[in-house]
C-alpha atoms as one frame of an Amber mdcrd trajectory, in Angstrom:
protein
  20.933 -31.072  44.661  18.286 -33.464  43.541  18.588 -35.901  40.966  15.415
 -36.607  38.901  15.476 -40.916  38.601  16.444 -41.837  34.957  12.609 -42.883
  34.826  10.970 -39.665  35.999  13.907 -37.500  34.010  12.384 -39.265  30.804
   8.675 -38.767  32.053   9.848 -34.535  32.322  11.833 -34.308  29.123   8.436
 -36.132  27.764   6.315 -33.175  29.073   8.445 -30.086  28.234   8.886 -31.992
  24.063   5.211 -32.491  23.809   3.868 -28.870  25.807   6.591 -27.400  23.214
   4.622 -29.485  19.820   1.138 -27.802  21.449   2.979 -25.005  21.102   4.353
 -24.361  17.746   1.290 -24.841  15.598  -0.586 -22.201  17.635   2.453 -19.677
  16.749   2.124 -21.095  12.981  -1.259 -20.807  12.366  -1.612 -17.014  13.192
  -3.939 -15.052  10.989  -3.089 -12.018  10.045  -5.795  -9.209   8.746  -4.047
  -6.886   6.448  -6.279  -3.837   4.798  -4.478  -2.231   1.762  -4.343   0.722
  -0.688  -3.181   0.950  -4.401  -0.039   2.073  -4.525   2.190  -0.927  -2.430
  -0.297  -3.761  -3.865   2.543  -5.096  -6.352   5.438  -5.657  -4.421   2.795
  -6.743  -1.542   1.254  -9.382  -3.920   4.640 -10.396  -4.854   6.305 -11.043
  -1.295   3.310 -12.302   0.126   3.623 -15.941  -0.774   7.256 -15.936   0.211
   6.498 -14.261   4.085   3.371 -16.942   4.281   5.382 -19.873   3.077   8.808
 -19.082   5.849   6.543 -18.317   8.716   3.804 -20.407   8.254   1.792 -16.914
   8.747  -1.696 -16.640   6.696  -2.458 -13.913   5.857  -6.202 -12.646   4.476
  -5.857  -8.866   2.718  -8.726  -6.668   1.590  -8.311  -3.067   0.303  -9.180
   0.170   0.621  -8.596   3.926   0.138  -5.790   5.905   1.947  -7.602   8.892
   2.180 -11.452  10.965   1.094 -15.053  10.100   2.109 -16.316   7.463   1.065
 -17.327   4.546   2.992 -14.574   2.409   1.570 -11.588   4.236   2.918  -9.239
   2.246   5.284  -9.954   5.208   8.040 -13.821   4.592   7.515 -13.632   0.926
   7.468 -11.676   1.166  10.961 -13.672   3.128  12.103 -16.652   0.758  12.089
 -14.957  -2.065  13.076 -13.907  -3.996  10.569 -11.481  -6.416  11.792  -7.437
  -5.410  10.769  -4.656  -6.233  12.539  -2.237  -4.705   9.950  -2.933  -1.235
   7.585  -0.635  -0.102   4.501  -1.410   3.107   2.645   0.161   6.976   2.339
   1.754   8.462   4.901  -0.677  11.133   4.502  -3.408   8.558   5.534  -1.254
   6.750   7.824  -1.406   9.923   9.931  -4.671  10.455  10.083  -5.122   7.041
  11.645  -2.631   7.619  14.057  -3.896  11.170  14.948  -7.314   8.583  15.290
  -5.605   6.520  18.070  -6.338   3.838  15.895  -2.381   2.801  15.616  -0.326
   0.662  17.987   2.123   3.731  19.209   5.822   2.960  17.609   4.959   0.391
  15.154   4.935   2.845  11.947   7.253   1.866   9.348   7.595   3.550   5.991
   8.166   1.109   3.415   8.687   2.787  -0.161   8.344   6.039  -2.375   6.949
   6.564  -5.394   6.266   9.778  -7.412   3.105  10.588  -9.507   2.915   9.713
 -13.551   0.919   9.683 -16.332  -0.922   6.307 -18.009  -1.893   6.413 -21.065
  -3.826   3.332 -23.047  -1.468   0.743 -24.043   0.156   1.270 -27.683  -1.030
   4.716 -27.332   1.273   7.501 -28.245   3.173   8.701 -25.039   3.204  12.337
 -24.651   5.836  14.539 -23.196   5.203  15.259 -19.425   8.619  15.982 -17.631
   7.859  19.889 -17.636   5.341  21.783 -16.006   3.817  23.548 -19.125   3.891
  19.785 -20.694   2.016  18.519 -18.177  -0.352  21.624 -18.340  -1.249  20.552
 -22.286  -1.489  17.159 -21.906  -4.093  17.630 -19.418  -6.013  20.668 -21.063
  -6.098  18.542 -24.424  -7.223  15.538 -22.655 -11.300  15.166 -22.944 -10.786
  13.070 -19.500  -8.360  13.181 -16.883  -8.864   9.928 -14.479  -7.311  10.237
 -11.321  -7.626   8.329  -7.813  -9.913   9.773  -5.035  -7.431   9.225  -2.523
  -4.192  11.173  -1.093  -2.601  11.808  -5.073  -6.080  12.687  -6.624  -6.940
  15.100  -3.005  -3.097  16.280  -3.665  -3.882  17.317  -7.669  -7.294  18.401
  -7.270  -6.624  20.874  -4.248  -2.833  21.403  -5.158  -1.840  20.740  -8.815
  -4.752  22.213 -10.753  -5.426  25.490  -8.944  -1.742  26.230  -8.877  -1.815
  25.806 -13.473  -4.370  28.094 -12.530  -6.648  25.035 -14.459  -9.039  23.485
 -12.071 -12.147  25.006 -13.284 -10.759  23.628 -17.104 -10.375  19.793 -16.307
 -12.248  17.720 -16.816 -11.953  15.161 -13.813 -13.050  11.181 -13.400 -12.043
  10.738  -9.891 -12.334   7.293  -8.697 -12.124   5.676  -5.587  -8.724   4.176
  -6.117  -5.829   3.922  -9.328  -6.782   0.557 -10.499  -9.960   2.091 -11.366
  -8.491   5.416 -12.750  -5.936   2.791 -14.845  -8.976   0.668 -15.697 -10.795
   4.191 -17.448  -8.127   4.507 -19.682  -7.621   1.232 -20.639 -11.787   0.872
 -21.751 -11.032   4.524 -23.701 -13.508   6.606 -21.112 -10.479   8.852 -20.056
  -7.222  10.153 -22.112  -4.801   9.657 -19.095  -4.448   8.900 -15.698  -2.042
  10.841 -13.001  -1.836   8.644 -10.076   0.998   6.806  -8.304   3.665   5.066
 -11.155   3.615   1.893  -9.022   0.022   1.208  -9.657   0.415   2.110 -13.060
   2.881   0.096 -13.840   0.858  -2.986 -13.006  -2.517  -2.238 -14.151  -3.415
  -3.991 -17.528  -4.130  -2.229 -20.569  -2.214   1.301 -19.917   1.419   2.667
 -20.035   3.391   4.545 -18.323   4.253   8.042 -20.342   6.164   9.254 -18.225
   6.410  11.102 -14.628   5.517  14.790 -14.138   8.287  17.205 -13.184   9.294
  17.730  -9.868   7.731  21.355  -9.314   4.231  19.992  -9.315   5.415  16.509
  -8.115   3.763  14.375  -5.035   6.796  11.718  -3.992   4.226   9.683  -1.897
   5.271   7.154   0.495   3.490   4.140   1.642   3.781   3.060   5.072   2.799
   0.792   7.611   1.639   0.117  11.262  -0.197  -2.149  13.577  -3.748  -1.321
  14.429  -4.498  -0.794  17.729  -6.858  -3.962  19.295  -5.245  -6.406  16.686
  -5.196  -9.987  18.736  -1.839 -10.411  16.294   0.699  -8.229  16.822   3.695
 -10.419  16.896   2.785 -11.366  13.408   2.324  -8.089  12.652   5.844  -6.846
  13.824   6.802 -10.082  11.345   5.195  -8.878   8.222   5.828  -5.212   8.897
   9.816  -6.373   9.149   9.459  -8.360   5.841   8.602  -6.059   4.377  10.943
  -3.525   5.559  13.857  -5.569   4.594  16.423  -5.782   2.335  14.995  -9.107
   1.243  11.951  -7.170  -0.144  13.863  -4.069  -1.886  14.778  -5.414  -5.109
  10.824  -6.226  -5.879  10.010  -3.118  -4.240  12.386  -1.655  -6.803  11.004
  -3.592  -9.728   7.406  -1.974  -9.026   8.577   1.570  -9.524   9.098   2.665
  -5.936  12.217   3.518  -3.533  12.552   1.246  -0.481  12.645   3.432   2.504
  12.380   0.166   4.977  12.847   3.089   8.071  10.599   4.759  10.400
């Protein structure tokens, strides 16, 4: 075999260290695009800074609704091209997007469940819920009901309220996502809000009562994927692990939600 000359074996070794430096800051400097909805933005916000600061990932994240039709949802965003390499929202919307082809096939993860609840404005006396004939006063008493547009506001308008037999009886403030329906009750222009408890939980000026019994109940779980065309989908894969780990479940916890971490 031939031996490289102590001279030209440095020259090599030389080559291979500094092709390998070129390297590594191309691999750390990935951008990633992430487009959000409501209900996994606190335990998102909170293990961002801790994903960006072990991988050397950046990541830039703008929102929008899992499901309805306005132009704001992720589905309509997508749709007319607005750069994402990475989507979280409902399962409900998740599907849609894969049913789209807009998904990178296999790389669907759901990440956590949460059920639905009521807000009501902070200090605010905290009604009794946990029954279905509860819930049914609360919300006939209420002068405004604020709910989300998306997948739990679709699931209570076209589920929920017809079932009490009470849709024609509410009186509705649907907006496009829960911070707003969180933000209504905090200003006074709504009684309550029923949307997911992990938004509620984080949105200033509002409480949670309590969560609505499990006849009537939406146990909605936010998931994952890769978008199909993203120029980033090892990073992707990266994040989407984060934050399917066990590293991730006791915040994920701590924001009112289940980990699922699974397919």
């Amino acid at each position: 075999m031939y031996a490289f000359p102590s001279s030209k074996w440095s020259a090599v070794n030389a080559i291979v260290i500094v092709a390998a430096l070129l390297m590594w800051p191309l691999a750390a400097s990935a951008q990633l695009k992430v487009m959000i909805s409501g209900g996994f933005s606190g335990p998102y916000e909170q293990l961002l800074p801790e994903f960006e600061r072990t991988t050397g990932i950046k990541v830039a994240t703008s929102s929008g609704s899992s499901q309805g039709t306005g132009p704001q949802t992720i589905g309509a965003q997508l749709a007319r091209g607005v750069p994402v390499d990475v989507v979280i929202l409902s399962r409900e919307g998740l599907t849609e997007l894969i049913a789209a082809h807009r998904i990178v096939a296999g790389t669907d993860v759901d990440l956590a469940r949460t059920p639905l609840g009521v807000a009501v404005r902070a200090g605010a006396a905290k009604p009794d819920v946990s029954t279905v004939e509860a819930f049914k006063r609360i919300v006939l008493s209420s002068k405004a009901v604020a709910v989300p547009s998306s997948t739990s506001g679709i699931f209570l308008a076209q589920d929920v309220f017809p079932r009490l037999g009470i849709a024609d009886r509410v009186n509705v403030k649907a907006t496009p996502r829960g911070t707003g329906a969180a933000a209504m009750v905090a200003a006074g222009e709504a009684d309550i809000a029923v949307m997911p408890v992990s938004e509620i939980v984080h949105a200033p000026g509002v409480e949670l009562a309590g969560v609505i019994a499990e006849e009537i109940q939406l146990n909605q779980i936010f998931a994952t994927a890769v978008v199909e065309g993203s120029k980033e989908v090892d990073a992707a894969k990266r994040l989407i692990a984060f934050l399917a780990s066990e590293r991730a479940s006791g915040t994920i916890r701590s924001s009112g939600m289940e980990p699922l971490g699974k397919r």
